[in-house]
C-alpha positions as CSV (number, residue, x, y, z in Angstrom):
1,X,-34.1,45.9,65.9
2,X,-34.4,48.8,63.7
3,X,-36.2,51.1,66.4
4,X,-33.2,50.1,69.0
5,X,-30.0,51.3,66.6
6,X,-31.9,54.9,67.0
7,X,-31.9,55.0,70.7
8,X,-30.1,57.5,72.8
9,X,-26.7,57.2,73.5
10,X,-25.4,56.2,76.8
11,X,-23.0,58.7,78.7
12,X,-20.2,56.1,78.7
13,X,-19.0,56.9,82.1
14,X,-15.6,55.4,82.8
15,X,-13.7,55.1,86.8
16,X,-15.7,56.0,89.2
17,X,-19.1,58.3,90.3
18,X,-19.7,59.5,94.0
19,X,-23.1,59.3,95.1
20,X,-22.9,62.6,96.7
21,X,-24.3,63.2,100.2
22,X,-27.0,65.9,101.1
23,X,-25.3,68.7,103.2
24,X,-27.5,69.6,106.1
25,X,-27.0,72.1,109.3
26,X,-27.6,71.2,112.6
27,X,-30.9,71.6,112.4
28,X,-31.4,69.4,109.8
29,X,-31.7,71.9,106.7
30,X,-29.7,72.0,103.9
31,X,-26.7,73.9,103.5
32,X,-25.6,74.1,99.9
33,X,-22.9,76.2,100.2
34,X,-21.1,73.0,101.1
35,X,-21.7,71.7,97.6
36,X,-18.6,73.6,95.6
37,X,-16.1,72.4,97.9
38,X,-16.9,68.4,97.7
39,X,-17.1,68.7,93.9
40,X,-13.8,70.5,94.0
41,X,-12.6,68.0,96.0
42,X,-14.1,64.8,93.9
43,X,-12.6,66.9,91.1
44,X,-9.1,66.4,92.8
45,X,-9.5,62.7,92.7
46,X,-10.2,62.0,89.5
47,X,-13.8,61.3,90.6
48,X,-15.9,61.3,86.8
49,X,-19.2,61.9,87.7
50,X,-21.8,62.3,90.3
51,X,-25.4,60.7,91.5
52,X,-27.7,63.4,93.3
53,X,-30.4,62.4,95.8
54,X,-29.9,58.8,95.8
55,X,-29.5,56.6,98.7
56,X,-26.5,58.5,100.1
57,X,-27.8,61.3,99.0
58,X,-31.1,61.0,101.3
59,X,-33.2,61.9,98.4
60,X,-36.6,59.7,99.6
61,X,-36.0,61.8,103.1
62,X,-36.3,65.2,101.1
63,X,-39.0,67.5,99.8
64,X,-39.7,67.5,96.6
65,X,-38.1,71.4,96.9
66,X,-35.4,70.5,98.7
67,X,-34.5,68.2,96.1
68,X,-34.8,70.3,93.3
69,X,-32.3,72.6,95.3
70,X,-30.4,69.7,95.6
71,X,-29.8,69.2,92.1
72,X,-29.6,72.5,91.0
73,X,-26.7,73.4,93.5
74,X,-25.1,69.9,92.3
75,X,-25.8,70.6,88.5
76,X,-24.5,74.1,88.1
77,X,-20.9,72.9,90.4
78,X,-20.2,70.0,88.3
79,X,-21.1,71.0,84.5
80,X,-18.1,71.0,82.8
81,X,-16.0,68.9,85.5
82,X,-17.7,65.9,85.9
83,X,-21.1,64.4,84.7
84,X,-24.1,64.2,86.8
85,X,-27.0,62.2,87.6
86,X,-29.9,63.5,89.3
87,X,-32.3,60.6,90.8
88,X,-35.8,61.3,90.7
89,X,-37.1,58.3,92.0
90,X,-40.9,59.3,94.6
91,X,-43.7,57.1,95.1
92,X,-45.8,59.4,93.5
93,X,-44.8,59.3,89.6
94,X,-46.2,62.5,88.9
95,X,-44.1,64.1,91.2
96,X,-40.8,61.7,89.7
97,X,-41.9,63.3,86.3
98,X,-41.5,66.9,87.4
99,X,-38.5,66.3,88.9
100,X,-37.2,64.6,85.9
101,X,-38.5,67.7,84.0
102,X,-36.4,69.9,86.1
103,X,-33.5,67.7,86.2
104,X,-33.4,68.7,82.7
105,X,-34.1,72.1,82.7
106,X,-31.1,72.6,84.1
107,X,-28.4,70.8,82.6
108,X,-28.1,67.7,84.3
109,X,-26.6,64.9,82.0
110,X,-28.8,62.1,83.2
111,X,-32.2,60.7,85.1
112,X,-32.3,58.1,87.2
113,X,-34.9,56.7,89.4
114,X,-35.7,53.7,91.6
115,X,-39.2,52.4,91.5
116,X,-42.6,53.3,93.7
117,X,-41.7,52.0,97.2
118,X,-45.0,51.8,99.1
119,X,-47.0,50.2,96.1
120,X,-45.1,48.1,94.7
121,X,-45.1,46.8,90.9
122,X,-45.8,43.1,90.2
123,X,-43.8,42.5,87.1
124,X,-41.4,44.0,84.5
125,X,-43.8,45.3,82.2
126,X,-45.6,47.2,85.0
127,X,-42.4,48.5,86.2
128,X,-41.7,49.9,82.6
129,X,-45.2,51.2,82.3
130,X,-44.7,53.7,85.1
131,X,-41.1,54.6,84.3
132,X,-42.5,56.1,81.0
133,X,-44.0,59.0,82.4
134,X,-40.8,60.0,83.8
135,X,-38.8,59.2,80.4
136,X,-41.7,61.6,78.6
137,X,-40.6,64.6,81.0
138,X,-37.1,64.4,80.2
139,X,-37.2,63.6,76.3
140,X,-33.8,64.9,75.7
141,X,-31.6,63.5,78.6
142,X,-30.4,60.2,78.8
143,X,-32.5,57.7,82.0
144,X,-30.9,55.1,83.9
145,X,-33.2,52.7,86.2
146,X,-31.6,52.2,89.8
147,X,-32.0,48.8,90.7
148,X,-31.7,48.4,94.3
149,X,-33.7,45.9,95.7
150,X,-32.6,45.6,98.9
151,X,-33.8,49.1,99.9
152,X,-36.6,49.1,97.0
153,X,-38.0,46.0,97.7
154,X,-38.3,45.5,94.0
155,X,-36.4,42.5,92.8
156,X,-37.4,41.8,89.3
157,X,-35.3,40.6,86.4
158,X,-33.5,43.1,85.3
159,X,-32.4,41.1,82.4
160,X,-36.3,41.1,81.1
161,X,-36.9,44.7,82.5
162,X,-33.7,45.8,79.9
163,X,-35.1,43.8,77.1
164,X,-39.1,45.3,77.6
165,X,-37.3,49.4,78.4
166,X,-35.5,49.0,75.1
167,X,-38.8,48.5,73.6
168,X,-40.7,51.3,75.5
169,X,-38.6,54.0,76.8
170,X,-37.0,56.1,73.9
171,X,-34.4,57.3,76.4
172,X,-33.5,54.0,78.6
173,X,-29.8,53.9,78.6
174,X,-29.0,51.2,81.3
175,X,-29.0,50.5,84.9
176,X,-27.4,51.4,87.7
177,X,-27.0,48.3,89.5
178,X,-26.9,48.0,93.1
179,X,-27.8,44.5,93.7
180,X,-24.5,42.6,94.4
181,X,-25.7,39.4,94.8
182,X,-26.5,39.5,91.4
183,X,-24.1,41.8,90.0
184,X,-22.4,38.6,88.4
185,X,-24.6,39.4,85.6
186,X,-22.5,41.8,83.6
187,X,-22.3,39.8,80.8
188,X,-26.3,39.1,80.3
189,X,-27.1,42.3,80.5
190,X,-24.7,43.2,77.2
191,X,-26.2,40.4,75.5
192,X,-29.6,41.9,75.6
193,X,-28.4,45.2,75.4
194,X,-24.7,45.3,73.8
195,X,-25.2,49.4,73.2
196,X,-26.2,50.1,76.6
197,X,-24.2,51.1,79.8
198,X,-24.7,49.2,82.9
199,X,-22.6,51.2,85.7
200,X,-21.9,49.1,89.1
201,X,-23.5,50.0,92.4
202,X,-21.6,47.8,94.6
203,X,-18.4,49.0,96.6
204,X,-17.9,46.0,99.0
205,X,-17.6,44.3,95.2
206,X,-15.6,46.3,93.2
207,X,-12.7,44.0,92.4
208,X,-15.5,41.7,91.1
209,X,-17.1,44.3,88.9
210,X,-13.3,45.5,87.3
211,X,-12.7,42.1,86.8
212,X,-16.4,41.3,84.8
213,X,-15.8,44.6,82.7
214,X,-17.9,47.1,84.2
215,X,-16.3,50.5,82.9
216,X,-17.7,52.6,85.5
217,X,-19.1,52.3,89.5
218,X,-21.7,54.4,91.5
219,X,-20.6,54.4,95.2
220,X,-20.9,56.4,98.9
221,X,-17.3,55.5,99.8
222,X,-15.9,56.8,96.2
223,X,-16.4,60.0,97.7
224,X,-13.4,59.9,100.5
225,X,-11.8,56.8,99.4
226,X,-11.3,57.1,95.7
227,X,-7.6,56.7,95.7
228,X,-8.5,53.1,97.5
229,X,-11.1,51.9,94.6
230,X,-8.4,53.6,92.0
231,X,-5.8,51.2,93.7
232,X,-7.8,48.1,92.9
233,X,-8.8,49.3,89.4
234,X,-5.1,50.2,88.7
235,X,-3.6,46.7,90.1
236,X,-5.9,45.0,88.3
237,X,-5.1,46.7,84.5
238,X,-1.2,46.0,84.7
239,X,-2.4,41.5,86.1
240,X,-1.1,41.9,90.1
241,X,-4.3,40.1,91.1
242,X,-3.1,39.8,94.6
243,X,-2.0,43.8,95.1
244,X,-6.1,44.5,93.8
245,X,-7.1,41.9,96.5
246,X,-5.2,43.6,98.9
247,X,-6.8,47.3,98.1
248,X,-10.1,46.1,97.9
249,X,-9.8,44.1,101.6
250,X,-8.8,47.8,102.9
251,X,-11.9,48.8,101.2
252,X,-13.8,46.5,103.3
253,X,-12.1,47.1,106.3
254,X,-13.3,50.6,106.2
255,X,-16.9,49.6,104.9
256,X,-16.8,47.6,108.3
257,X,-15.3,50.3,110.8
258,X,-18.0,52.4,109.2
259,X,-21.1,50.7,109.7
260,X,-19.6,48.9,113.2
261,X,-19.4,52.6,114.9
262,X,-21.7,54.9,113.1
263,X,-24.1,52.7,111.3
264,X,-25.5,54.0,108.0
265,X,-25.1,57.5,109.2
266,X,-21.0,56.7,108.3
267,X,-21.9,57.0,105.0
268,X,-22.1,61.1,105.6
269,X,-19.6,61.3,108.8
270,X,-17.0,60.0,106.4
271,X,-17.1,63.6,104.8
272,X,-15.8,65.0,108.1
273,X,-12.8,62.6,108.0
274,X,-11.3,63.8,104.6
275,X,-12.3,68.1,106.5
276,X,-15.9,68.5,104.6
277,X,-18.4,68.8,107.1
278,X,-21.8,67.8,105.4
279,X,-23.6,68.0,108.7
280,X,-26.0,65.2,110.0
281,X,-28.2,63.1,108.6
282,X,-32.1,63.1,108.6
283,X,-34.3,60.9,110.3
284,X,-35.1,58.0,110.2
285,X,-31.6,57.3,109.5
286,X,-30.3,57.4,113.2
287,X,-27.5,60.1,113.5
288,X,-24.0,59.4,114.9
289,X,-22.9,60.7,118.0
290,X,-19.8,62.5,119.2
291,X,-18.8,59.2,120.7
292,X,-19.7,56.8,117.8
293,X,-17.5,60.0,115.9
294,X,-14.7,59.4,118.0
295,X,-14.6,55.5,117.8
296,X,-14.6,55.6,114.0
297,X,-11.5,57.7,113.7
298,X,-9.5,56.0,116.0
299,X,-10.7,52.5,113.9
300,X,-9.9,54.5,110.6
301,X,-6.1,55.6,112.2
302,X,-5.3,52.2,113.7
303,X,-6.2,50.5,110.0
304,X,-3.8,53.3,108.7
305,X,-6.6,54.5,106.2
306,X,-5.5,58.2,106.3
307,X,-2.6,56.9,105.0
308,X,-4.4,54.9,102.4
309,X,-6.3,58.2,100.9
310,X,-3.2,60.0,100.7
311,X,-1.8,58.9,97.8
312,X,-3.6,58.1,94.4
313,X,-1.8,55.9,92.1
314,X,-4.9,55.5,89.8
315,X,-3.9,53.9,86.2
316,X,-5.3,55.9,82.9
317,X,-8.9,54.9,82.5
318,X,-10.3,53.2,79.4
């Protein structure tokens, strides 16, 4: 107990963080000269933070350069605006530790990373064991493990994973938690761990999450739909339960029209609907094309979503 009152303080992120999208030419390479222009635009909605390289962000899909570019372009546009999270997750956990080690070279307020993919750990304390490595290269910045298992295929208890990190990992602040069949488990986790910070990772469940008490969210769609998610949040603070059920059903009517046209490619078309275009995605996500383009915004117009995004009525966040 004693060691535990002396570990690092959690960010205590509040609203919500965009996992920000990798912008890519035609060609498939990046282009961060995109990057100032969709934090200034998360900046105009109230968006509090961002999470580099994840799953939206096509991080497993990049060089280990590229995603050091990534973050460094991502870093510098959002220090002082918003905080940042730079995932470092890589099947080789050398290579997670360097980029940990460079996450924090340059500012970024927070490490994150999901766990090996090919080989896969068999157990909590295994899982731990090769997270430290990567806590050791980034002494002074704040980590969060990204649980995810249905892209990780790593679906351990992350109630007994908290309890052994605490032990082992000097800077283990929480978990971003992307599992939503389990995300019921809010108040668990803060019985383990009442200091740390366990941020949301499921957009199709946000109501639920508000409602549980998570303070703060990591989703794709926060970053062209924010005044949506704000909508829910706000409803729910001043007890019109119905209003917040009726936000977060638009939510998942766009979530549908999305993945119905453009697949998981949607998650970076979206961009192009709110006038940022971030380019294509990477194989092997399969890109969208002109025609799945097309469908989508007429399926966006006819829901009346442009209308939706228009205006943010987003309550004070606490």
């Amino acid at each position: 107990i004693f060691y535990r009152l002396y570990m690092m303080e959690p960010l205590r992120m509040r609203g919500l963080v965009a996992a920000v999208v990798t912008p890519m030419n035609a060609k498939g390479d990046l282009d961060l000269s995109v990057v100032p222009r969709v934090v200034d635009y998360l900046a105009s909605k109230g968006i509090t933070g961002i999470y580099i390289a994840g799953s939206t962000g096509e991080g497993m899909s990049l060089t280990d350069e590229e995603r050091r570019g990534v973050a460094e372009a991502y870093v510098g546009a959002a220090k002082g605006r918003m905080k940042s999270f730079v995932q470092v997750g890589h099947n080789s956990l050398r290579a997670s530790a360097d980029l940990a080690g460079h996450a924090e070279s340059i500012g970024a307020d927070a490490v994150s990373a999901t766990p090996t993919g090919y080989f896969k750990v068999s157990g909590e304390a295994e899982l731990v064991e090769g997270l430290l490595p990567i806590v050791e290269a980034a002494p002074k910045t704040p980590f969060y493990y990204y649980h995810i298992p249905f892209l990780s295929g790593v679906n351990l208890d992350p109630i007994k994973l908290t309890d052994i990190s605490m032990d082992r990992l000097p800077t283990f602040c929480g978990i971003k938690y992307s599992d939503g069949a389990s995300l019921h488990n809010l108040s668990l986790l803060e019985s383990v761990a009442p200091g740390l910070e366990f941020l949301s990772g499921s957009d199709e469940a946000y109501l639920m999450s508000v409602a549980q008490g998570y303070k703060a969210a990591v989703g794709s769609t926060y970053n062209y739909a924010a005044p949506i998610y704000n909508n829910v949040r706000k409803s729910l603070s001043v007890g019109d339960f119905k209003r917040a059920q009726v936000w977060q059903k638009h939510a998942l009517e766009m979530i549908t029209a999305m993945f119905e046209t453009c697949g998981r490619s949607s998650l970076k078309v979206m961009m192009q609907m709110v006038g940022i275009d971030c380019g294509p995605v990477r194989r092997p996500i399969d890109p969208a094309s002109p025609d799945q383009i097309i469908a989508l915004r007429k399926r966006l117009d006819t829901m009346g979503w442009f209308e939706w995004i228009k205006e943010d009525l987003s309550a004070e966040i606490s």
